[in-house]
HTML snippet that shows the backbone in 3Dmol.js (N, CA, C, O; Angstrom):
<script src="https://3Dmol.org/build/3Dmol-min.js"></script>
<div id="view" style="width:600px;height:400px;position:relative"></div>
<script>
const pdb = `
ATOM      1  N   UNK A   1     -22.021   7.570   7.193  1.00  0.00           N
ATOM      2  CA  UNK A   1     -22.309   6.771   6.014  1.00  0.00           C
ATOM      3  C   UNK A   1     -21.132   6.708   5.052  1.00  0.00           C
ATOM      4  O   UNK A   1     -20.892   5.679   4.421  1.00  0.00           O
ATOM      5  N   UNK A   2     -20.217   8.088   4.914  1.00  0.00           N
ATOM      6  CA  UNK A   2     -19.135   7.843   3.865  1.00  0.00           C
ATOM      7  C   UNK A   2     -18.483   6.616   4.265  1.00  0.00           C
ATOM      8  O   UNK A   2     -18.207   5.677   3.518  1.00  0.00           O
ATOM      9  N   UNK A   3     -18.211   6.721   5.788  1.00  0.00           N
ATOM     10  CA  UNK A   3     -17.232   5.489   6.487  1.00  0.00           C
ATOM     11  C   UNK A   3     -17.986   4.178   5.765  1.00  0.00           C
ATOM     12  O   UNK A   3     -17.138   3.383   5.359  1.00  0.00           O
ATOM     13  N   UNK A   4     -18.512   4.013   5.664  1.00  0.00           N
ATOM     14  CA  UNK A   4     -19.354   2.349   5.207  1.00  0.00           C
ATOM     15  C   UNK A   4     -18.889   2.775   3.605  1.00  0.00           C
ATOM     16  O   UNK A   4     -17.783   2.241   3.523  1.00  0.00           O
ATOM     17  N   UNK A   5     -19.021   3.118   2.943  1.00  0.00           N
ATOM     18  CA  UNK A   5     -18.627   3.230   1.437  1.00  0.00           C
ATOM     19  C   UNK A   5     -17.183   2.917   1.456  1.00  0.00           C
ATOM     20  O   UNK A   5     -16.509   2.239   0.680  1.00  0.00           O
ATOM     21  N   UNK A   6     -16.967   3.363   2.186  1.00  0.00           N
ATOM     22  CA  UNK A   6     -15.025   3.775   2.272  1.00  0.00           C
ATOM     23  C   UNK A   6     -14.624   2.372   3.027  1.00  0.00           C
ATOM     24  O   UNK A   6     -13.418   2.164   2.897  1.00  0.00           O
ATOM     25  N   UNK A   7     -15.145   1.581   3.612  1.00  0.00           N
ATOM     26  CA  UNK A   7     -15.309   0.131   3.952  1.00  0.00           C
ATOM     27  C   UNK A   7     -15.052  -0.901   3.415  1.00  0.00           C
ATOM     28  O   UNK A   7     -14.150  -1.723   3.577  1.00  0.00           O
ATOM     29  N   UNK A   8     -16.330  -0.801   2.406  1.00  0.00           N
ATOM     30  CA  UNK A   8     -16.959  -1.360   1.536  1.00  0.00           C
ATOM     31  C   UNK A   8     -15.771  -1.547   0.406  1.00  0.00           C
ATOM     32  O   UNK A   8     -15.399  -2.643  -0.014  1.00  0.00           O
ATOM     33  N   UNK A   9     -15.103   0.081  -0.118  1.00  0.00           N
ATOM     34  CA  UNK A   9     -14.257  -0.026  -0.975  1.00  0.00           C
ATOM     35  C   UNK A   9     -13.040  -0.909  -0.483  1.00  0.00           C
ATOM     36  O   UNK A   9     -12.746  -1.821  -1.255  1.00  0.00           O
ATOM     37  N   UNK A  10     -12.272  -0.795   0.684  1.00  0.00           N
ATOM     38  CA  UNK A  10     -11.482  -1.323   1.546  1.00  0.00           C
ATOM     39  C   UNK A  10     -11.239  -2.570   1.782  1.00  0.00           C
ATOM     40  O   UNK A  10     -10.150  -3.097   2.011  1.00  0.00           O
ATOM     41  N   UNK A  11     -12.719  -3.241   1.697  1.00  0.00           N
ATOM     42  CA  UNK A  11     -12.434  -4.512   1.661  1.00  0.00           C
ATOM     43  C   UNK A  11     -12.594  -5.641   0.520  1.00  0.00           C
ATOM     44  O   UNK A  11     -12.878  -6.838   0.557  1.00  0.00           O
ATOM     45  N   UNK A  12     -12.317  -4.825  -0.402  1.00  0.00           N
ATOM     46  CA  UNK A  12     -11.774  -5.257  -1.865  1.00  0.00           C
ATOM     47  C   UNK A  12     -10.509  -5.886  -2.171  1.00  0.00           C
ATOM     48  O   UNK A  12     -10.233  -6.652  -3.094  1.00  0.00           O
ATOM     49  N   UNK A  13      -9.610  -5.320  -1.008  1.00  0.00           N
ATOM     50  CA  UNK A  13      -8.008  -5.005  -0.892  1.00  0.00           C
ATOM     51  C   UNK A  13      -7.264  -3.938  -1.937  1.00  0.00           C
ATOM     52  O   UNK A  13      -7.129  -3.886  -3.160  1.00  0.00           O
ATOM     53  N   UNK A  14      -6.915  -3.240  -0.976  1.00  0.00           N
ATOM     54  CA  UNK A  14      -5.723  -2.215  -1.808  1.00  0.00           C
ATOM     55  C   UNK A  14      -4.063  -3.132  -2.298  1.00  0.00           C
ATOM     56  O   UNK A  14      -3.714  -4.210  -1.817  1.00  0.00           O
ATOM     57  N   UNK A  15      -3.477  -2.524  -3.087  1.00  0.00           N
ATOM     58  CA  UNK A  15      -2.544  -3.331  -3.428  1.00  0.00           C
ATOM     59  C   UNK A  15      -1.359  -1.963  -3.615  1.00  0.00           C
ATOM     60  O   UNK A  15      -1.377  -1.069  -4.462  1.00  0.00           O
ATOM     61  N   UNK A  16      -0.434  -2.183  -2.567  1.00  0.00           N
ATOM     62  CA  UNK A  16       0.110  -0.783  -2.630  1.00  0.00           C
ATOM     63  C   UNK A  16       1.144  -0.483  -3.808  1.00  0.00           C
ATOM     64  O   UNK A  16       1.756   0.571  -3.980  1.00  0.00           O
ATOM     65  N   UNK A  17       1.206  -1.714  -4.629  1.00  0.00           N
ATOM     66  CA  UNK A  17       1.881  -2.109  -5.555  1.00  0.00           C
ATOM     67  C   UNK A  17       1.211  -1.103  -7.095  1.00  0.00           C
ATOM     68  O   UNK A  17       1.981  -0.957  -8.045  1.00  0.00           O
ATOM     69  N   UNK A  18      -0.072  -0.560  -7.156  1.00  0.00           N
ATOM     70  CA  UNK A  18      -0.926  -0.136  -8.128  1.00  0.00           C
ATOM     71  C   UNK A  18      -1.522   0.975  -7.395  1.00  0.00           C
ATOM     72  O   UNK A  18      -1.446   1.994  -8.080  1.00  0.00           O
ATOM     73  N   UNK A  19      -2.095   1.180  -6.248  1.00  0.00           N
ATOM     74  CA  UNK A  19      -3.432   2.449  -5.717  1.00  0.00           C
ATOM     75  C   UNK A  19      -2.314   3.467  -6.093  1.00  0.00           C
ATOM     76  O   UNK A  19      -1.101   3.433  -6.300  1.00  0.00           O
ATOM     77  N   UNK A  20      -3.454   4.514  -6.079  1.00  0.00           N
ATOM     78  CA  UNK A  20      -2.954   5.665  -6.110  1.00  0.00           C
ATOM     79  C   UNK A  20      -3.010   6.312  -4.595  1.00  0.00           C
ATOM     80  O   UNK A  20      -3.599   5.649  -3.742  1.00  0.00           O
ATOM     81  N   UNK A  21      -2.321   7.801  -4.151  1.00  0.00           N
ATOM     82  CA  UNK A  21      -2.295   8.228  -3.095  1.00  0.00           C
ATOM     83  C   UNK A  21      -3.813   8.087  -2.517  1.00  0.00           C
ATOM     84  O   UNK A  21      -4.137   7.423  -1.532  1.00  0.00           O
ATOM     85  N   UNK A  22      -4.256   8.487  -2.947  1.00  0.00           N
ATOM     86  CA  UNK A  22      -5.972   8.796  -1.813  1.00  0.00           C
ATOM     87  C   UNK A  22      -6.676   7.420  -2.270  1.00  0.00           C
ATOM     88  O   UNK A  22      -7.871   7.697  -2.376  1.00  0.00           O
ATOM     89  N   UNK A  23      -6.469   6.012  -2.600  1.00  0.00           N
ATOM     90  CA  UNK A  23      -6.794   4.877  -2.367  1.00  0.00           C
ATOM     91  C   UNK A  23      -6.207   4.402  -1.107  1.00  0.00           C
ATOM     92  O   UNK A  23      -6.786   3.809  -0.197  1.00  0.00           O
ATOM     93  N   UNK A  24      -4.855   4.780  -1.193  1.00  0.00           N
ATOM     94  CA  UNK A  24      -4.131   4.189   0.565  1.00  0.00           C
ATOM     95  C   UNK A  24      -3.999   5.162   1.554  1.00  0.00           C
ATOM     96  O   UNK A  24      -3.231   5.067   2.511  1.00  0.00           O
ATOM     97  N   UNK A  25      -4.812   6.182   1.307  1.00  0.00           N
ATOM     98  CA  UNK A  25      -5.700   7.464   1.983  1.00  0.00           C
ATOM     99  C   UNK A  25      -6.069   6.820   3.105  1.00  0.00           C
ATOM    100  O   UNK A  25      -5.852   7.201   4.255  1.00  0.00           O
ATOM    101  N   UNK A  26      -6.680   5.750   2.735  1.00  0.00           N
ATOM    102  CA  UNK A  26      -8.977   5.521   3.248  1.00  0.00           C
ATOM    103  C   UNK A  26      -8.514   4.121   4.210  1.00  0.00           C
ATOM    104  O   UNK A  26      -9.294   3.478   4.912  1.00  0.00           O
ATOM    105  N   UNK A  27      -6.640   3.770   3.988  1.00  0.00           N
ATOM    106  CA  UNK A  27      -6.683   2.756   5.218  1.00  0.00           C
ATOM    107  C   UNK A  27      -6.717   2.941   6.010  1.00  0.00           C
ATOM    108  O   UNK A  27      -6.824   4.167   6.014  1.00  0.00           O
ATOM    109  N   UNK A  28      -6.706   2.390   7.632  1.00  0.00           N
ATOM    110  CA  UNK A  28      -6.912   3.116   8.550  1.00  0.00           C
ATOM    111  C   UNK A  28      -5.507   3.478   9.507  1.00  0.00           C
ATOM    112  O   UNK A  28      -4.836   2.624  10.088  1.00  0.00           O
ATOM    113  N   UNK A  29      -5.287   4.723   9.514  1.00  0.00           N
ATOM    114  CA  UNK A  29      -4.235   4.817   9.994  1.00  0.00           C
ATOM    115  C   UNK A  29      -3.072   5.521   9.048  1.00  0.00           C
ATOM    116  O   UNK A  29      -2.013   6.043   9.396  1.00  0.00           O
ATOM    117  N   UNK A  30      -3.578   5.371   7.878  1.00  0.00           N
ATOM    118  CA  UNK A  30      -2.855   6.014   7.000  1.00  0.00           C
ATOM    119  C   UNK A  30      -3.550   7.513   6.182  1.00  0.00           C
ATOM    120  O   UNK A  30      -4.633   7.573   5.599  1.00  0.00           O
ATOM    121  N   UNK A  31      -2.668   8.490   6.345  1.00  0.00           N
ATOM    122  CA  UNK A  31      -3.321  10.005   5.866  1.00  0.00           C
ATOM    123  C   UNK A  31      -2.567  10.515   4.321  1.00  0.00           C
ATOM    124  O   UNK A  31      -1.550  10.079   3.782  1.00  0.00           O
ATOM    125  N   UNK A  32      -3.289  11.348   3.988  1.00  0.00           N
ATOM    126  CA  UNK A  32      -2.412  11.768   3.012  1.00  0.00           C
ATOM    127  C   UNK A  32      -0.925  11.960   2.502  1.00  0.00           C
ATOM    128  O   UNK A  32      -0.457  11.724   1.388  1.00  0.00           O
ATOM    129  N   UNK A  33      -0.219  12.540   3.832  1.00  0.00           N
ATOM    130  CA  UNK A  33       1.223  12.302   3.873  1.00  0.00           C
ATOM    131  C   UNK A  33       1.977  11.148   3.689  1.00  0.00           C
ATOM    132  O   UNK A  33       2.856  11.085   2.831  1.00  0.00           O
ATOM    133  N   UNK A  34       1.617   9.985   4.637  1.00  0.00           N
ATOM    134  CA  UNK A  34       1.767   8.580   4.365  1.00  0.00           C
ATOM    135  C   UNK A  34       2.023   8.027   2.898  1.00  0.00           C
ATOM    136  O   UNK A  34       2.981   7.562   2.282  1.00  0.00           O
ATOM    137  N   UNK A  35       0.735   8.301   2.658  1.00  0.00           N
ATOM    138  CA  UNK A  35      -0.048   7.362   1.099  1.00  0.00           C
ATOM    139  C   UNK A  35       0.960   8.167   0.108  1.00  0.00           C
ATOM    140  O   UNK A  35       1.689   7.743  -0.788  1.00  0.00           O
ATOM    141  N   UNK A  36       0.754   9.370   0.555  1.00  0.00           N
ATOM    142  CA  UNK A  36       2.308   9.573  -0.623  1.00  0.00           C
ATOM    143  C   UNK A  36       3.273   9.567  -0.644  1.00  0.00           C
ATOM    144  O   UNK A  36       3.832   9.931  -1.678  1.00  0.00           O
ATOM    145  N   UNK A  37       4.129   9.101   0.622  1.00  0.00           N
ATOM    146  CA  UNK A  37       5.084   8.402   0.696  1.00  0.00           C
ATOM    147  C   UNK A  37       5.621   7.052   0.626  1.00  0.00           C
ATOM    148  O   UNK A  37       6.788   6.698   0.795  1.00  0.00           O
ATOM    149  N   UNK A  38       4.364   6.195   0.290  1.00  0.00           N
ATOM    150  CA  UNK A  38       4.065   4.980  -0.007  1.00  0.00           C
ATOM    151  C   UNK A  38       4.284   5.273  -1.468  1.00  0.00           C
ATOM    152  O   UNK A  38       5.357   4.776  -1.811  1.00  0.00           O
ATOM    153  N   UNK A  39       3.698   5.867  -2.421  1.00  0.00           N
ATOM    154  CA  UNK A  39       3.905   5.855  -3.697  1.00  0.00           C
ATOM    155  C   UNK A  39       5.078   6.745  -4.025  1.00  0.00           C
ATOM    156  O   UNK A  39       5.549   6.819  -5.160  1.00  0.00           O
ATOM    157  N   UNK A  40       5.433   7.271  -3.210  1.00  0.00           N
ATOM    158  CA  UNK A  40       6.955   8.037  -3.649  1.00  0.00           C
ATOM    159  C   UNK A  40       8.134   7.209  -3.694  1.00  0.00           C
ATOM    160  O   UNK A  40       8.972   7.302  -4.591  1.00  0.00           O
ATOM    161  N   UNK A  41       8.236   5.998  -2.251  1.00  0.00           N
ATOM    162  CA  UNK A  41       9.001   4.765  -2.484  1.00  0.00           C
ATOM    163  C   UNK A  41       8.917   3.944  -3.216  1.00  0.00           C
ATOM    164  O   UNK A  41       9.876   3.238  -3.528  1.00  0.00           O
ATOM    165  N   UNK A  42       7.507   3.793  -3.781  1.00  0.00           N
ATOM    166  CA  UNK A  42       7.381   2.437  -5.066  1.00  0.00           C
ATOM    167  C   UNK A  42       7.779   2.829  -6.128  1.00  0.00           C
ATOM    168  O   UNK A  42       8.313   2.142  -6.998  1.00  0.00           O
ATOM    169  N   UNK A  43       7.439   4.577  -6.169  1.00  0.00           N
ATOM    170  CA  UNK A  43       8.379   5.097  -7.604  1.00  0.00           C
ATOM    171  C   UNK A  43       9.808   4.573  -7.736  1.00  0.00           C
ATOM    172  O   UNK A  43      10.206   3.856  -8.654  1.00  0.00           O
ATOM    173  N   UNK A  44      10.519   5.012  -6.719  1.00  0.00           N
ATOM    174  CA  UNK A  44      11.745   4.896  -6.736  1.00  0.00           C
ATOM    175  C   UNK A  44      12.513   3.700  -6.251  1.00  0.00           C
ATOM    176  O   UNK A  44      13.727   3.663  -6.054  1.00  0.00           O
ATOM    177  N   UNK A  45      11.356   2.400  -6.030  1.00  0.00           N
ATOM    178  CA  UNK A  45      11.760   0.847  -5.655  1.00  0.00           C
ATOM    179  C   UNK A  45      11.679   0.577  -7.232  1.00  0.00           C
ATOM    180  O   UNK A  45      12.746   0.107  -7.626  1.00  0.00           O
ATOM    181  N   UNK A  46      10.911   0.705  -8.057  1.00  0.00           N
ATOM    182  CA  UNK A  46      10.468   0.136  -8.762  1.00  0.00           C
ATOM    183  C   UNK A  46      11.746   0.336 -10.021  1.00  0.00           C
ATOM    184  O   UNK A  46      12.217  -0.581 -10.693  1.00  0.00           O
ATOM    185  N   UNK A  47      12.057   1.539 -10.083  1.00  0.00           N
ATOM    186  CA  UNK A  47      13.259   2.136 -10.813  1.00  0.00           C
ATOM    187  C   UNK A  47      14.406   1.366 -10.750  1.00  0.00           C
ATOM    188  O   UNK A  47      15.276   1.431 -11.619  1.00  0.00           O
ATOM    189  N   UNK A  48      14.491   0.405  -9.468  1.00  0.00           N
ATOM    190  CA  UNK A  48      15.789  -0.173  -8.841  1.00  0.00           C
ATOM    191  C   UNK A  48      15.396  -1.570  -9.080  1.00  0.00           C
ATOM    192  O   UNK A  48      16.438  -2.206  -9.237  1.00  0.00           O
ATOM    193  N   UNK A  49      14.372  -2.341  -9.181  1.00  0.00           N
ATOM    194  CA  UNK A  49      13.716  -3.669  -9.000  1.00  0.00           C
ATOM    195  C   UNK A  49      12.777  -3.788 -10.382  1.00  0.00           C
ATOM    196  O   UNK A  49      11.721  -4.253  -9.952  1.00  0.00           O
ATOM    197  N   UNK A  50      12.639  -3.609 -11.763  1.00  0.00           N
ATOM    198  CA  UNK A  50      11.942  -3.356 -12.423  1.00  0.00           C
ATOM    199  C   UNK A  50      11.568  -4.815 -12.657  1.00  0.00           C
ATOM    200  O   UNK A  50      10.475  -4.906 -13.216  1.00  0.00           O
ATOM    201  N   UNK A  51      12.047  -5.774 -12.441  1.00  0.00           N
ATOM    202  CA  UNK A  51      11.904  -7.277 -12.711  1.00  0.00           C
ATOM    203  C   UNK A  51      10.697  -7.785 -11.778  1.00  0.00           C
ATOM    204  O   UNK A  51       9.919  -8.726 -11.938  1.00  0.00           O
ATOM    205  N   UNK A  52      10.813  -6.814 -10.727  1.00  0.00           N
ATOM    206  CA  UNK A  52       9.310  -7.442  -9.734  1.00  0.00           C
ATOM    207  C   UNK A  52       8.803  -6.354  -9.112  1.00  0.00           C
ATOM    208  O   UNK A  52       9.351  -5.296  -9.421  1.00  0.00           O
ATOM    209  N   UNK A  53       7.940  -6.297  -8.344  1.00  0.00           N
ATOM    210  CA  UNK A  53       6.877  -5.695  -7.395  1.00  0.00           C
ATOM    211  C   UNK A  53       7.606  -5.393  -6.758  1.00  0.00           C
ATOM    212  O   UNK A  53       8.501  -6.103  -6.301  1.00  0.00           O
ATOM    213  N   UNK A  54       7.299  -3.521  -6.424  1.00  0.00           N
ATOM    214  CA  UNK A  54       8.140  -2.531  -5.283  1.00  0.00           C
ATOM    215  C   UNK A  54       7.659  -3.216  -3.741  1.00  0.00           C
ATOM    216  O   UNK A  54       8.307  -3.324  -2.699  1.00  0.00           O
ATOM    217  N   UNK A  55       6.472  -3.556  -4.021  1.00  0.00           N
ATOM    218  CA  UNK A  55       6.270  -4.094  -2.395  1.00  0.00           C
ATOM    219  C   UNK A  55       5.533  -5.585  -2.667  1.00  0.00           C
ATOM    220  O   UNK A  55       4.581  -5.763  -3.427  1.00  0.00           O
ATOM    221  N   UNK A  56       6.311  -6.764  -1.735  1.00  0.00           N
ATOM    222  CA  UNK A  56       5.957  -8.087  -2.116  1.00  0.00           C
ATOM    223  C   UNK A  56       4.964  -8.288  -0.981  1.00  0.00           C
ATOM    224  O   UNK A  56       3.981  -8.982  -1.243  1.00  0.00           O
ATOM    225  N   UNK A  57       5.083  -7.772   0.265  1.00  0.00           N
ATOM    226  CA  UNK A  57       4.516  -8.132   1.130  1.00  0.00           C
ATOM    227  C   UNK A  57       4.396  -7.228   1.703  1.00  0.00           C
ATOM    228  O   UNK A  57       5.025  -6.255   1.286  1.00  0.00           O
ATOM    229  N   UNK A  58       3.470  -7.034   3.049  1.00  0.00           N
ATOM    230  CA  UNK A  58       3.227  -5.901   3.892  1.00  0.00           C
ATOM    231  C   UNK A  58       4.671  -5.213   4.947  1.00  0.00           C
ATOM    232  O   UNK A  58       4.936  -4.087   5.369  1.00  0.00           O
ATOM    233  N   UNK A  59       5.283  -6.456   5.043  1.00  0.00           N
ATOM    234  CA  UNK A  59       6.581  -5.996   5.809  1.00  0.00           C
ATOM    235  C   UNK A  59       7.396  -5.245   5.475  1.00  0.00           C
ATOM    236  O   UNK A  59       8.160  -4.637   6.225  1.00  0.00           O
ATOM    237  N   UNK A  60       7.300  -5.130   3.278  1.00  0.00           N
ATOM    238  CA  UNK A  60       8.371  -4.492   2.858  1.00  0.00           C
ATOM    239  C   UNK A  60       7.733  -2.490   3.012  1.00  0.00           C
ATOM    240  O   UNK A  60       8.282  -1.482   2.568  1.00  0.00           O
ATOM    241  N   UNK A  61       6.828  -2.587   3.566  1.00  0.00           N
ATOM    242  CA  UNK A  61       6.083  -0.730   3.580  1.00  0.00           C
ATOM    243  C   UNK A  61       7.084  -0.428   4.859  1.00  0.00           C
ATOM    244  O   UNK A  61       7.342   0.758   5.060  1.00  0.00           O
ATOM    245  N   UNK A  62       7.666  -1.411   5.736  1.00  0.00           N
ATOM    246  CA  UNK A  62       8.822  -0.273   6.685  1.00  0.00           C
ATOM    247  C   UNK A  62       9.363   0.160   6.147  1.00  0.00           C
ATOM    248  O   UNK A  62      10.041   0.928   6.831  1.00  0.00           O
ATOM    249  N   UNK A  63       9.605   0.226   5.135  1.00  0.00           N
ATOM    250  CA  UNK A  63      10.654   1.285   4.094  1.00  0.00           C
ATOM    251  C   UNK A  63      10.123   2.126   3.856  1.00  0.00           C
ATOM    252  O   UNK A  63      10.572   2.511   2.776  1.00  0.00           O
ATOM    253  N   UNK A  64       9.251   2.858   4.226  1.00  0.00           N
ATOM    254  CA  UNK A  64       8.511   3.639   4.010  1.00  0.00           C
ATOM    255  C   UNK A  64       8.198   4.795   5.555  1.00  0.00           C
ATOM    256  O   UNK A  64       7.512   4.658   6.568  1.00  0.00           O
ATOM    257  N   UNK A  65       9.050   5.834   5.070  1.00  0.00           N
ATOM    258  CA  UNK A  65       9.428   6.639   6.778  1.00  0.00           C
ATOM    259  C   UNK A  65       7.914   6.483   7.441  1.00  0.00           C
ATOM    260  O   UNK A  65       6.887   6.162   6.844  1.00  0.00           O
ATOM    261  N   UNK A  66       8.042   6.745   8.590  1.00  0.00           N
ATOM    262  CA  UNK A  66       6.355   6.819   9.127  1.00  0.00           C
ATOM    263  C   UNK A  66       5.800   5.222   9.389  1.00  0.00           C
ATOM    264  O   UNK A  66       5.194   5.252  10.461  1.00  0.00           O
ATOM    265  N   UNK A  67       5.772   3.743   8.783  1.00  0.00           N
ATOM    266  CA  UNK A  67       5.710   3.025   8.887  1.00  0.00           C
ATOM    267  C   UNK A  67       5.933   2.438  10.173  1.00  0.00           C
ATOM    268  O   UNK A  67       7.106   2.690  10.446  1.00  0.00           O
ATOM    269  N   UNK A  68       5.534   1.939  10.884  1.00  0.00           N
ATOM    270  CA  UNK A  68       5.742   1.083  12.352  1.00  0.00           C
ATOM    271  C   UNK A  68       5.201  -0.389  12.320  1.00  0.00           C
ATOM    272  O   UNK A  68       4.846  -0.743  11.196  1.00  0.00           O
ATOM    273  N   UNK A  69       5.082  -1.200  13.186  1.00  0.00           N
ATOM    274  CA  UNK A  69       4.093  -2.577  13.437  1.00  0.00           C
ATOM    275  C   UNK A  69       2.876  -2.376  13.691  1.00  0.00           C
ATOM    276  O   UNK A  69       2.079  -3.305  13.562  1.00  0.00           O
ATOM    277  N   UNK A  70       2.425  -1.001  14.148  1.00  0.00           N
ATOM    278  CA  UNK A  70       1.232  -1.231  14.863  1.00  0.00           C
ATOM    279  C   UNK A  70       0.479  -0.537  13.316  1.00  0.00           C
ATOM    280  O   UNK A  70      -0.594  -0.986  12.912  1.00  0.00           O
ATOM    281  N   UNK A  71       0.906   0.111  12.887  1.00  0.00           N
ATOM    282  CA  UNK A  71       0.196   0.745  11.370  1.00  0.00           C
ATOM    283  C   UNK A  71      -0.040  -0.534  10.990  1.00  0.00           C
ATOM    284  O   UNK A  71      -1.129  -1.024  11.291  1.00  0.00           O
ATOM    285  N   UNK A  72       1.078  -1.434  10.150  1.00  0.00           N
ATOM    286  CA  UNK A  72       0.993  -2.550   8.887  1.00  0.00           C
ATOM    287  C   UNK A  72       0.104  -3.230   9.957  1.00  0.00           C
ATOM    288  O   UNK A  72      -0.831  -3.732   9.333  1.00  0.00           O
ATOM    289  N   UNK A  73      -0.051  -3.503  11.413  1.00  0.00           N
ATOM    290  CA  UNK A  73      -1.176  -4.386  11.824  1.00  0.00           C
ATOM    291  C   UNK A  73      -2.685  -4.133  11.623  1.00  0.00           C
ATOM    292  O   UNK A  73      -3.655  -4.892  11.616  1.00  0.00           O
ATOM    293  N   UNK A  74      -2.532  -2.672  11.447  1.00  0.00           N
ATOM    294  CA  UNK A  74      -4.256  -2.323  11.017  1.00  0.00           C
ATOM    295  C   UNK A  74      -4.296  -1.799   9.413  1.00  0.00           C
ATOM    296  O   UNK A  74      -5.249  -1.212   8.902  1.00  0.00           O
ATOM    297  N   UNK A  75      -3.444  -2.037   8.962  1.00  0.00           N
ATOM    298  CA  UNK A  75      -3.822  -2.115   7.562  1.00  0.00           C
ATOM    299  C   UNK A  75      -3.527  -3.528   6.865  1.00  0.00           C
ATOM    300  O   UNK A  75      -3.453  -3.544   5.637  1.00  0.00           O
ATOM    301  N   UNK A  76      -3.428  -4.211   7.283  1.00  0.00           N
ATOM    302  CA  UNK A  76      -2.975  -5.621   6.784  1.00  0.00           C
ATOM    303  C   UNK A  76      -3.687  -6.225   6.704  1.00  0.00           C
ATOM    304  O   UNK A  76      -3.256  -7.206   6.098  1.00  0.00           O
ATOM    305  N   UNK A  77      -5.050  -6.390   7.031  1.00  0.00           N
ATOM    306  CA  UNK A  77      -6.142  -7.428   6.322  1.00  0.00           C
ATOM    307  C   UNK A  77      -6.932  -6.428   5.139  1.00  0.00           C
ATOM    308  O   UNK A  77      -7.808  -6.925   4.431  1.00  0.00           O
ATOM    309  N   UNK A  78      -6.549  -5.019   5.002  1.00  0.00           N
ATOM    310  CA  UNK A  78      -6.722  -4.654   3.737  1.00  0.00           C
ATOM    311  C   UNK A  78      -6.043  -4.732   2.483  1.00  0.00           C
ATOM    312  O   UNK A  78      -6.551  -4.496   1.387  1.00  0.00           O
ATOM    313  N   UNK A  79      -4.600  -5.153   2.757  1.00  0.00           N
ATOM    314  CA  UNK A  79      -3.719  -5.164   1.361  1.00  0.00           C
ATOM    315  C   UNK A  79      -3.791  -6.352   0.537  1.00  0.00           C
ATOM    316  O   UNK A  79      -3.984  -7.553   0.724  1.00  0.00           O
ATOM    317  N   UNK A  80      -3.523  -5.437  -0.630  1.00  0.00           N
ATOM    318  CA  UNK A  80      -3.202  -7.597  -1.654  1.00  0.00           C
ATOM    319  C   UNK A  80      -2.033  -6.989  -2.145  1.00  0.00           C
ATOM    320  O   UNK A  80      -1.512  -5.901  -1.897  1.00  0.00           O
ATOM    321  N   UNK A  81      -1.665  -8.107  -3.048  1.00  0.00           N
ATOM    322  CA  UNK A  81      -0.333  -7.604  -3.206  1.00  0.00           C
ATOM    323  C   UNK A  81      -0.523  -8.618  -4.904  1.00  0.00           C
ATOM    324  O   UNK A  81      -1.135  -9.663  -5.124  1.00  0.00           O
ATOM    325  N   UNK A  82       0.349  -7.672  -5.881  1.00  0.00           N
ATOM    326  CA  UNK A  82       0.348  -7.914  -7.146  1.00  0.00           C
ATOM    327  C   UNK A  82       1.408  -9.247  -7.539  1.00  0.00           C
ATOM    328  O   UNK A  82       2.455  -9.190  -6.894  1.00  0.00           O
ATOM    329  N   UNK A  83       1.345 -10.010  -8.149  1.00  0.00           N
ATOM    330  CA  UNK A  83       2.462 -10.626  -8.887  1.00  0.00           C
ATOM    331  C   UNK A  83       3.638  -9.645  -9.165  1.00  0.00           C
ATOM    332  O   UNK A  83       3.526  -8.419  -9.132  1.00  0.00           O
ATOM    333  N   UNK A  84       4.810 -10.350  -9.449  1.00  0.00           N
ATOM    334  CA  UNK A  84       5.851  -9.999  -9.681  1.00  0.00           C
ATOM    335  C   UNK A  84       5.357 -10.009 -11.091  1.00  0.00           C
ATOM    336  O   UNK A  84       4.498 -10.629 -11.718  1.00  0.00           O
ATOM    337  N   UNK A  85       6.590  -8.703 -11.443  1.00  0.00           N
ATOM    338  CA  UNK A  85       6.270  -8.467 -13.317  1.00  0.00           C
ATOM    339  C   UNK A  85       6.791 -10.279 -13.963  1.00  0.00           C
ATOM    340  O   UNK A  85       6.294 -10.751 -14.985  1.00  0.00           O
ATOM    341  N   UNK A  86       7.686 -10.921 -13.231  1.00  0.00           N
ATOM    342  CA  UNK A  86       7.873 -12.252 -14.321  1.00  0.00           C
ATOM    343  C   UNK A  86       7.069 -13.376 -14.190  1.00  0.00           C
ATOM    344  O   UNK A  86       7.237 -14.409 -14.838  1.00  0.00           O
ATOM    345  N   UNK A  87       6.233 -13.203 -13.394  1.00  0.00           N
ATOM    346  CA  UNK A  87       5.050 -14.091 -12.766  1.00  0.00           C
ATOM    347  C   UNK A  87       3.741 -13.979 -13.890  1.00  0.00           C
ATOM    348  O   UNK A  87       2.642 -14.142 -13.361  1.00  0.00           O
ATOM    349  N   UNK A  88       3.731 -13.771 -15.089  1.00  0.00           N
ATOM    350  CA  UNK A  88       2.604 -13.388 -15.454  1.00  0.00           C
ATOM    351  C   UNK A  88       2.309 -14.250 -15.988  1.00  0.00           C
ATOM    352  O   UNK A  88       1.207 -14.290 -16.534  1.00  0.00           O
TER     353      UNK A  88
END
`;
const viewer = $3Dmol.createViewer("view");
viewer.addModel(pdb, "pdb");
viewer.setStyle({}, {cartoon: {color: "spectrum"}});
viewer.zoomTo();
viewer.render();
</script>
């Protein structure tokens, strides 16, 4: 039953641009280690790119060690992705 909650939340879309670690926990395929290496790179994209979004699209998470094709293929009908900060 958690799995259906954790679903449910999932298909809201995560936006790896904003979740926190244990939001990009619950994708599939992605564990704790991951998810915080996902937000450890947006820290430090974002520091370098402050004019836009650390991640524009799902392709830009290969920057992210651990990342492959077959991961971003099963997490990719869960992500959204934020506007750029000059897009508002």
């Amino acid at each position: 039953m958690a799995e259906t909650g954790a679903r449910r939340e999932i298909a809201q879309g995560v936006d790896p641009n904003t979740a926190q670690w244990f939001e990009l926990a619950q994708l599939p395929g992605i564990g704790e280690t991951l998810a915080k290496r996902v937000v450890d790179c947006r820290e430090k994209r974002a520091e370098q790119v402050s004019d836009r979004a650390a991640f524009s699209a799902s392709a830009d998470l290969r920057q992210v060690k651990g990342f492959g094709g077959a991961t971003l293929l099963k997490i990719g009908p869960y992500l959204i992705f934020s506007p750029s900060a000059g897009e508002d």
